[in-house]
C-alpha positions in Angstrom: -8.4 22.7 21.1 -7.4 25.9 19.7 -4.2 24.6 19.3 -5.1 21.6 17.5 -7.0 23.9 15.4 -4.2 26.0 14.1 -1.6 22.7 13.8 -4.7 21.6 11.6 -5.0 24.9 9.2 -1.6 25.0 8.9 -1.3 21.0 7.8 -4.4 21.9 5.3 -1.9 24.7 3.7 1.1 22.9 3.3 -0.9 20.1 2.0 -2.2 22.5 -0.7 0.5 23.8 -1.3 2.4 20.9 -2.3 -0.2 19.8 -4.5 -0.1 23.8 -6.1 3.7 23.0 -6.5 3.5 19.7 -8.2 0.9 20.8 -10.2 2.8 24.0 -11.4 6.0 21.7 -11.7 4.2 19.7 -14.4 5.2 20.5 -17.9 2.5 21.5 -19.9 2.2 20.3 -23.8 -0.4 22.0 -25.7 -3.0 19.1 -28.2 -4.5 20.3 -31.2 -6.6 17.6 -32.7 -10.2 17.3 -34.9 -11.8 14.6 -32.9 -15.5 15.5 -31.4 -18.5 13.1 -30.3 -17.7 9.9 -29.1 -14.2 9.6 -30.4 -13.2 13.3 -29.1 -14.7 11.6 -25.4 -12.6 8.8 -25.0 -9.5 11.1 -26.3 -10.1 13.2 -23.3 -10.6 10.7 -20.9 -7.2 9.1 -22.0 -5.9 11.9 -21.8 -7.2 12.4 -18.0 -5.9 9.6 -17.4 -2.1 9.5 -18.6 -2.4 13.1 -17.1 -3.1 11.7 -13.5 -0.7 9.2 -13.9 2.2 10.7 -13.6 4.0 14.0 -12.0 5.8 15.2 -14.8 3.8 16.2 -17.9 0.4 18.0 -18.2 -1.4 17.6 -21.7 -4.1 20.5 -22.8 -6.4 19.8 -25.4 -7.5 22.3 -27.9 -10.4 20.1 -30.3 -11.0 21.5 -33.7 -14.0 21.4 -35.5 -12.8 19.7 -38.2 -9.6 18.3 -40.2 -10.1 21.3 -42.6 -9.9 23.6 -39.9 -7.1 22.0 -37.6 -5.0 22.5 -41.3 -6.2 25.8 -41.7 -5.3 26.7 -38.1 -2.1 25.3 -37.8 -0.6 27.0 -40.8 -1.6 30.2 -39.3 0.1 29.1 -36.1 3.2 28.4 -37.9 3.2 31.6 -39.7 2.8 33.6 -36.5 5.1 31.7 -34.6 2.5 30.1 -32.4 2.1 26.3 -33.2 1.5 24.1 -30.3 3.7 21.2 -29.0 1.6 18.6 -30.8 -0.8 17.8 -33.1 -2.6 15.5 -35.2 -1.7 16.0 -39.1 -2.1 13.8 -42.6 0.8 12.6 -44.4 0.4 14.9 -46.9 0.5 18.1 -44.5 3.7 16.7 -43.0 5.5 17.4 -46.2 4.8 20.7 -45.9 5.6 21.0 -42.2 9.8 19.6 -42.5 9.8 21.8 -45.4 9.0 24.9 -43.3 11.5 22.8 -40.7 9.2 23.0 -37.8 9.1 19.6 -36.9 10.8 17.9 -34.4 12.5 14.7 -35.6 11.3 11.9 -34.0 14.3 9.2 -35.5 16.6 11.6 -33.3 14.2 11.6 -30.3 14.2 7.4 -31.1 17.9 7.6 -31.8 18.6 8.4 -28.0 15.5 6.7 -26.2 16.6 3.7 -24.6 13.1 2.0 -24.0 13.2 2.2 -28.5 14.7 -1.3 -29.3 14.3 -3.4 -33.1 11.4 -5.2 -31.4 9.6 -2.5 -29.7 9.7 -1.1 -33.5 8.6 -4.1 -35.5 5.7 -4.4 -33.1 4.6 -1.9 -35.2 2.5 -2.5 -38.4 4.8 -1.8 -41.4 2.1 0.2 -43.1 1.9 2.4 -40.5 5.5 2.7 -40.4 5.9 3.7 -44.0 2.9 6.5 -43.7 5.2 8.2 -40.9 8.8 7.9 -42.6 9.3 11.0 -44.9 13.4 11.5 -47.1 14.5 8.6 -44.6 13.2 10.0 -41.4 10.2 9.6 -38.9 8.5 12.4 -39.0 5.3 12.0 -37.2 4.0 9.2 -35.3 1.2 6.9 -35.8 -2.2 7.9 -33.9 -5.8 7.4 -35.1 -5.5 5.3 -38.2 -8.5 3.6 -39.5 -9.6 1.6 -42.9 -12.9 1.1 -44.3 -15.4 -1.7 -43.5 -18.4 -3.0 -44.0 -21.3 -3.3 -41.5 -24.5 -5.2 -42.7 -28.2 -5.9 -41.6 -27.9 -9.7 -40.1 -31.2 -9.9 -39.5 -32.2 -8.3 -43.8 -29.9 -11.4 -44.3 -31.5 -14.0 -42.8 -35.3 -13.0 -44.0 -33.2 -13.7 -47.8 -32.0 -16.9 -47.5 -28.6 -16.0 -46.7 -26.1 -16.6 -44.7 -25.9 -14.7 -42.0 -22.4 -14.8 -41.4 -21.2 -14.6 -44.3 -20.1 -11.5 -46.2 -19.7 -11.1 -50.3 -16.0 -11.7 -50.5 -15.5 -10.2 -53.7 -16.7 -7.7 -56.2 -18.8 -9.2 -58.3 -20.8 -11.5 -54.9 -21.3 -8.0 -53.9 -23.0 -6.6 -56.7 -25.4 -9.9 -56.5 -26.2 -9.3 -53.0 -27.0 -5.3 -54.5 -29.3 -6.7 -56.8 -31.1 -9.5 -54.4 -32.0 -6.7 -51.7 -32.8 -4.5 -54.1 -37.3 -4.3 -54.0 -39.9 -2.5 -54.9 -42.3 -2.9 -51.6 -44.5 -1.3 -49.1 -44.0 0.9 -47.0 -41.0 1.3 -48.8 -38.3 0.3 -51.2 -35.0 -1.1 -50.2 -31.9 -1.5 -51.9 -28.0 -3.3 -51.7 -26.7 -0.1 -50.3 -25.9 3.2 -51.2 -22.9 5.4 -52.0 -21.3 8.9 -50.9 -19.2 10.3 -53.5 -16.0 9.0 -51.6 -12.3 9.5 -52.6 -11.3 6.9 -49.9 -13.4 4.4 -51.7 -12.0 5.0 -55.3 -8.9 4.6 -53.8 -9.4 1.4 -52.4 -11.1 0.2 -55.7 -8.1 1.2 -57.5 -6.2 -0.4 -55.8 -7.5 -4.4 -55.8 -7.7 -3.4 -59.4 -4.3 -3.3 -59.8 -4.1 0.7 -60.3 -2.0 3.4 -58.2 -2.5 6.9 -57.3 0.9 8.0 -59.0 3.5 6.2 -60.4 7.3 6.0 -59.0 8.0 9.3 -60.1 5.4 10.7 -58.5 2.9 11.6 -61.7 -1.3 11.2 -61.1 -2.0 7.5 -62.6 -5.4 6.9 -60.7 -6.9 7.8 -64.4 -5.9 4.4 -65.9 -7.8 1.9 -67.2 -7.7 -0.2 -63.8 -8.8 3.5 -62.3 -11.8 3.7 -64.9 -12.4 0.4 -64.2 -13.2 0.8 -60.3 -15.0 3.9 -61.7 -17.3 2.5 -64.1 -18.3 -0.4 -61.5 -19.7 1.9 -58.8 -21.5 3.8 -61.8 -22.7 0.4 -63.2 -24.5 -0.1 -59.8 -25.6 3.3 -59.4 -27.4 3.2 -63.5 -27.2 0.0 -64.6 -28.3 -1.8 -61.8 -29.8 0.4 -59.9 -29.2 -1.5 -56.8 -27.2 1.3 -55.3 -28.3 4.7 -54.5 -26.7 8.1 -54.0 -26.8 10.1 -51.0 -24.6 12.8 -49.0 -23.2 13.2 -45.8 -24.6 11.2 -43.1 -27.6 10.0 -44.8 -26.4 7.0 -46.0 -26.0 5.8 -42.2 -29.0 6.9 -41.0 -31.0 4.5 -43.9 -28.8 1.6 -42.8 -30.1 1.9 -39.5 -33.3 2.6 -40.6 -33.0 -0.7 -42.2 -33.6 0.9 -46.2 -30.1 -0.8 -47.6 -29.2 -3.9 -46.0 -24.8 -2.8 -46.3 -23.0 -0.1 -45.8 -19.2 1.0 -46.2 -18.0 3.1 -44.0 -14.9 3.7 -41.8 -13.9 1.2 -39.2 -15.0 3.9 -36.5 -18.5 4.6 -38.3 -19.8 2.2 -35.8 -18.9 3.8 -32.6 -21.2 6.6 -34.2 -24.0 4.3 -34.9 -24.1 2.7 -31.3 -24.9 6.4 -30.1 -28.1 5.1 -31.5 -30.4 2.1 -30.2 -29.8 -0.7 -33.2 -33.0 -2.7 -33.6 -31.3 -5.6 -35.6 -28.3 -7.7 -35.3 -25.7 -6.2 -37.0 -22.6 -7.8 -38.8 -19.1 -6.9 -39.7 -16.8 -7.3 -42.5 -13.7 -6.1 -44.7 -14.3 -5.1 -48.0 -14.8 -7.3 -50.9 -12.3 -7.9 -53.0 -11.0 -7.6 -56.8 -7.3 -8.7 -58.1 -5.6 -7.8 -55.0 -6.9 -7.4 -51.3 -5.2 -3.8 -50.9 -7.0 -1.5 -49.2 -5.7 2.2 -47.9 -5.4 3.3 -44.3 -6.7 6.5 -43.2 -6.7 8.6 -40.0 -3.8 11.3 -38.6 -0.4 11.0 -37.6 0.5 12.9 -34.7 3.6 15.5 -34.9 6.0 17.3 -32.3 6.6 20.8 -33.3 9.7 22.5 -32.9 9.6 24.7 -29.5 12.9 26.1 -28.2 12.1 24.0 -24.9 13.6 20.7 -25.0 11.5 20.2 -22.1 8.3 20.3 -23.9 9.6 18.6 -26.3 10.7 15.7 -24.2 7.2 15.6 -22.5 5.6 15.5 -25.8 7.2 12.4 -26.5 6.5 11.1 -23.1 2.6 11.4 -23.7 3.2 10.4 -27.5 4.6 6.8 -26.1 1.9 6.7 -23.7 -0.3 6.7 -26.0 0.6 4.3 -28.3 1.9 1.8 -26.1 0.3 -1.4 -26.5 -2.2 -1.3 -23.6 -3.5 2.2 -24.7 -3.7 1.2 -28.3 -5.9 -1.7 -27.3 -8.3 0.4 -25.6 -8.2 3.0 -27.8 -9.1 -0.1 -30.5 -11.7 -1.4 -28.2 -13.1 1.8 -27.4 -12.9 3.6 -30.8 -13.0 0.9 -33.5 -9.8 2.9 -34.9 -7.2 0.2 -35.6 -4.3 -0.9 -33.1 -1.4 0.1 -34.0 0.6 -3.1 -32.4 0.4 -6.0 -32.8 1.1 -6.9 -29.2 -2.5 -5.1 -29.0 -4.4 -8.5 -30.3 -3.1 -10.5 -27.4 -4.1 -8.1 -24.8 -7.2 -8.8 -22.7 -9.2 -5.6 -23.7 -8.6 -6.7 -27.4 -9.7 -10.0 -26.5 -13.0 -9.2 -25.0 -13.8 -7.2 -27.7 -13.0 -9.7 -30.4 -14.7 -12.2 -28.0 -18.1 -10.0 -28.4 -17.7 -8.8 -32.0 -15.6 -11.6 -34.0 -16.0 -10.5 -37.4 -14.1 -7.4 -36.3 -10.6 -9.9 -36.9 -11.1 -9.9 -40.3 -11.2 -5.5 -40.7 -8.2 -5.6 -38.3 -6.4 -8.3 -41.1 -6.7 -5.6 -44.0 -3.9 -4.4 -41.8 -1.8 -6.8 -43.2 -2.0 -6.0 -46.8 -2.8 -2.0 -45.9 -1.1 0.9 -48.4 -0.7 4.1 -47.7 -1.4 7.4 -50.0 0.7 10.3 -51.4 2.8 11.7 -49.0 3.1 15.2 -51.2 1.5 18.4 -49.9 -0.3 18.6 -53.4 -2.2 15.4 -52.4 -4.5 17.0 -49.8 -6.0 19.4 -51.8 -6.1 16.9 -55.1 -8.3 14.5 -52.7 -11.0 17.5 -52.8 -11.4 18.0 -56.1 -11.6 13.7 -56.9 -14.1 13.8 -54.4 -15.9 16.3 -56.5 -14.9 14.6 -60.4 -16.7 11.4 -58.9 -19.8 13.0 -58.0 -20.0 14.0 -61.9 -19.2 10.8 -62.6 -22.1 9.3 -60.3 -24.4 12.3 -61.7 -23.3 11.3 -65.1 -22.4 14.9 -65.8 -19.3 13.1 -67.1 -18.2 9.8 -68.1 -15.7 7.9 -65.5 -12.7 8.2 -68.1 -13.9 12.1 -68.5 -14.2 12.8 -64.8 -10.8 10.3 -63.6 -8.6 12.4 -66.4 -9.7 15.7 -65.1 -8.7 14.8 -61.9 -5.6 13.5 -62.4 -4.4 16.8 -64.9 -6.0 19.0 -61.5 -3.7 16.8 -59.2 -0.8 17.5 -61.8 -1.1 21.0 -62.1 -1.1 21.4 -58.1 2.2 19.0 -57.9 3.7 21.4 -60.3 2.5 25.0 -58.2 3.7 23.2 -55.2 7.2 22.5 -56.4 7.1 25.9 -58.3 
């Protein structure tokens, strides 16, 4: 028995220690990133996952509280010497990165994968492959991309006359929906919906006007008359109409839910926020309505591999990086998110299925995909976005007028393009 005993202990050892080796034996990739709440918490248990999967790559997460601060942090890493093996970035902060030359270069890393063929690449929606090819080269890689969508009060529908499945298509059937929810009544007043001083939806407006951000050369053009146009219709709702109401932050979701406006825009993930909340009404989806054109930006981060020393770490970054965004992983990240797949393969997997199955209308916010554009890739972009952000809440405020506040911008924008190429 003793004997047994001992044979046992030392089997227990070796045991552990073989799982101590292959553990050690794993290379480990550092993750920056700014995702938190729901989003952050299937990130990590994907990241469980691929981590469990195999023997030969160990991913570490390090969540940042915000965007602002994974920028501000990395820079600081990069000056010291310190950045980690990956991390989620804009287009515009990726500029600044293969200036510095810290990035790895993922067209070489493709360049000598064999699993990289023409297909496996044009499975790949094009927008997404123009926001990560920067001077002719991939740069980053596609990770949580998103676009804006609208989610609306089925039930607010129905008690109007309207059809519940049906969405205003275009501008101006969405600024008669406004004005038909728009009433004076007890307990309380309702409205059409209401509006966050939002760069990403000027943007969009700009666009199915007809207008750009800059122009081929790379000059601020968002303050033309298809940009003062967009402008002057969200102001028109806000003063003229008064079917349209400003708010801040997360306010304006809270009153959708609360059932105050019967619409509400908000990113393609803003409803894996909401259903952290019980909804007491059937609630519908839609893409945005439309002007001249159906474009519409994408949002969301790239990911990057930074430059290490250890080919190694590099390699594994990769590894997870393809993980990742292979088709079954970008379906459940789809499913589970509401971010966008970033394959098309994606839509025909089962996951995708079921979840288009359950929530149908979500086919049409996936088809903005299709006629997506992506925004400035310059450095100098990320900071102009601030201050728009900041020229359209004096527009809504009617501290100025929207030609006033869209040509301040845009000379702000143009001074910052000019400090940033010195």
């Amino acid at each position: 028995m003793r004997k047994f005993t001992i044979i046992l202990m030392l089997l227990v050892l070796v045991l552990g220690s073989c799982a101590k080796a292959t553990q050690s034996s794993k290379v480990k990739v550092t993750f920056w990133h700014g995702l938190s709440g729901p989003l952050g918490d299937v990130l990590t248990d994907m990241i469980i996952r691929f981590n469990r999967s195999q023997n030969e790559v160990e991913v570490v997460a390090n969540p940042i509280s915000s965007y602002t601060a994974l920028s501000q942090k990395l820079m600081a890493s990069i000056q010291a010497g310190k950045q980690p093996d990956i991390a989620q970035v804009f287009e515009s902060w990726t500029s600044k990165y293969v200036a510095s030359d810290v990035l790895v270069n993922i067209s070489d890393l493709i360049a000598n994968d064999p699993d990289f063929t023409d297909e496996y690449l044009q499975d790949i929606y094009p927008v997404f492959l123009q926001s990560i090819t920067y001077q002719d080269s991939i740069w980053s890689w596609p990770f949580n991309k998103s676009v804006r969508a609208y989610f609306y009060n089925k039930d607010m529908f129905y008690r109007a006359g309207l059809d519940p499945n049906h969405f205003p298509a275009t501008w101006e059937e969405f600024r008669q929906y406004c004005r038909i929810f728009t009433r004076k009544a007890e307990p309380r007043n309702t409205y059409g919906t209401n509006y966050v001083p939002n760069e990403w939806q000027f943007i969009n407006l700009l666009s199915q006007a007809g207008g750009r951000i800059v122009d081929e050369n790379g000059t601020p053009v968002f303050n033309s008359p298809e940009g003062v146009e967009a402008l002057t219709y969200l102001t028109d709702l806000l003063h003229k109409d008064k079917s349209v109401y400003q708010t801040q932050a997360y306010d304006g979701q809270n009153d959708f839910m609360a059932g105050i406006v019967s619409m509400y825009e908000g990113s393609s993930v803003s409803i894996t926020h909401m259903r952290q909340q019980p909804i007491n009404f059937n609630i519908g989806y839609a893409p945005l309505p439309t002007y001249r054109t159906k474009k519409s930006a994408i949002s969301g981060a790239n990911i990057v591999i930074f430059k290490s020393g250890d080919k190694r770490r590099e390699e594994a970054a990769w590894k997870f990086i393809k993980w990742f965004t292979d088709t079954e992983q970008t379906a459940e990240w789809s499913a589970r998110t509401c971010y966008m797949p970033l394959r098309k393969s994606a839509l025909k997997t089962d996951i995708l299925r079921d979840f288009l199955s359950e929530s149908p209308q979500f086919e049409a916010i996936f088809a903005q995909l299709e006629d997506a554009i992506v925004e400035p890739q310059m450095g100098a972009w990320f900071e102009a976005r601030q201050h728009l952000k900041d020229y359209l809440e004096k527009a809504f405020k009617q501290v100025l007028t929207p030609k006033e506040a869209l040509d301040q911008a845009a000379a702000k924008f143009a001074e910052l393009i000019e400090e940033e190429q010195g």
